[in-house]
N, C-alpha and C positions, 0 to 999 in steps of 0.2 A: 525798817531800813535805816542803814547807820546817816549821820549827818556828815558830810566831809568836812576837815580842819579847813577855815580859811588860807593858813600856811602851812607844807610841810619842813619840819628845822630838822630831821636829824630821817634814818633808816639804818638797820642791821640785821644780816639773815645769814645762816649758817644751814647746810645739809647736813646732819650728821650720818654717814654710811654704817649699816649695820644695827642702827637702832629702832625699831617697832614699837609704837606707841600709840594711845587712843588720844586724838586733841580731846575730848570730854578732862579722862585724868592727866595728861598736861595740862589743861587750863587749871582744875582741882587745887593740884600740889603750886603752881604758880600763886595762885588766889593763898594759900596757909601760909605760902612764903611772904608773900604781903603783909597779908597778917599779921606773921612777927615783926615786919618794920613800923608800922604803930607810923605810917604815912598823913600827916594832917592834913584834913582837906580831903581825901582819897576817895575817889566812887568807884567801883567796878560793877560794869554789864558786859554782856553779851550783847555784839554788834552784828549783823550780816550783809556783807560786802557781795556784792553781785561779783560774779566772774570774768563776767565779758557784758554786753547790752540788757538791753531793759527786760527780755523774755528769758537770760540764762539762769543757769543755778545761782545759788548764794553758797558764802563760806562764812562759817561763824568764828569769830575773833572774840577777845578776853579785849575789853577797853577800861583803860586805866584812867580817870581822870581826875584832875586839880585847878581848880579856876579856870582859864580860859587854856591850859595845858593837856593834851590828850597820848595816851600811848594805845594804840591797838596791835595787840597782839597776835599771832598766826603760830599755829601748832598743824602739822600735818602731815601726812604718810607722805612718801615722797620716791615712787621706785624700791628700793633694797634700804632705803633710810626713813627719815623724819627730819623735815623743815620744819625749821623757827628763824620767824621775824618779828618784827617790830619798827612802827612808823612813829615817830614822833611828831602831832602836829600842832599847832593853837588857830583859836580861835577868836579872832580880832570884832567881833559884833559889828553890830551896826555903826556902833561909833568910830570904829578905824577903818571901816569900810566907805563911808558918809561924811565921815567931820576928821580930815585929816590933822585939821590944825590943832583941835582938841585932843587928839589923838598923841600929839606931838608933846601937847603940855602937861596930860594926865596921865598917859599914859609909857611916857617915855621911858628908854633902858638907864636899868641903873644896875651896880654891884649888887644890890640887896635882889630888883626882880631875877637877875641873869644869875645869881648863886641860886636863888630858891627855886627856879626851870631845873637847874644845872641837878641841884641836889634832888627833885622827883625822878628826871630821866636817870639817875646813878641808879636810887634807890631802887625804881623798876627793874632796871636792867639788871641791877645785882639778883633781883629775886629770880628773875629767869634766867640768869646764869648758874645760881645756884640749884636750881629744879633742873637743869640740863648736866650740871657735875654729879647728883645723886643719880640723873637715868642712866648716866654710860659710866659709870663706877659700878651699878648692879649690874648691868649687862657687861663689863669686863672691857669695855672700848675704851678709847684712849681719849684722855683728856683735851678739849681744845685749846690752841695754842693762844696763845695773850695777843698777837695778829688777827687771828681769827674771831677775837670776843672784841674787838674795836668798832664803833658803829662811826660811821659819815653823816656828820653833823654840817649844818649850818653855821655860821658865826650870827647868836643870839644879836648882836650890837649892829651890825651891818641890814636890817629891815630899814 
């Protein structure tokens, strides 16, 4: 069972209509897409997210992570289409959870942490943008629009 992020900072999901997909090879071709970004730091697992309560199904997600930065990913049939999201969360430990003050002195935002968040959530999100322009380029759909690939984000500085 997956861990939940202490915060969620960012969420982005798109239905795309008309395209049929196995989440097994969306996650695949998402993972090679990584791959080629040579991500420092990068872990990926497989997470399972319950659906609803403690006795429902699970949904398996691609989890992306980098220090205390996590992306899980969602790939999945969706009616006549295929959903994709993506949550962006961190995980603040014990130390920002317990020793706020600590928290404040070692851990506080700076240009340097809030570029290097900024640049893993990019470089994810590029590679699952990218794995979603080769699926609806072979199936013939149309490309999504630069509105539609924007995700809602948090303001990293404002915690």
């Amino acid at each position: 069972m997956a861990t939940t992020p202490t915060t969620i900072l960012g969420h982005w999901s798109v239905l795309i209509e008309g395209l049929q997909a196995s989440p097994l090879d969306f996650f695949a071709q998402v993972e090679a897409a990584l791959e080629k970004r040579q991500i420092p730091g990068a872990k990926r697992s497989r997470v399972d997210w319950r659906e609803g309560g403690l006795l429902s199904a699970k949904r398996e997600y691609l989890r992306v992570r980098r220090y205390e930065y996590v992306l899980d990913i969602c790939g999945a049939p969706f009616g006549t289409g295929f959903f994709v999201s993506w949550w962006l969360g961190e995980y603040k430990g014990c130390l920002g959870e317990n020793l706020p003050l600590l928290t404040a002195i070692f851990r506080r935002p700076t240009y340097y942490r809030i570029d290097t968040a900024n640049m893993f959530r990019t470089a994810v999100d590029g590679a699952v943008q990218e794995v979603i322009g080769q699926m609806t380029q072979a199936k013939g759909l149309r490309q999504l629009t630069l509105e539609e690939r924007k995700p809602v984000l948090r303001e990293f500085w404002r915690k």
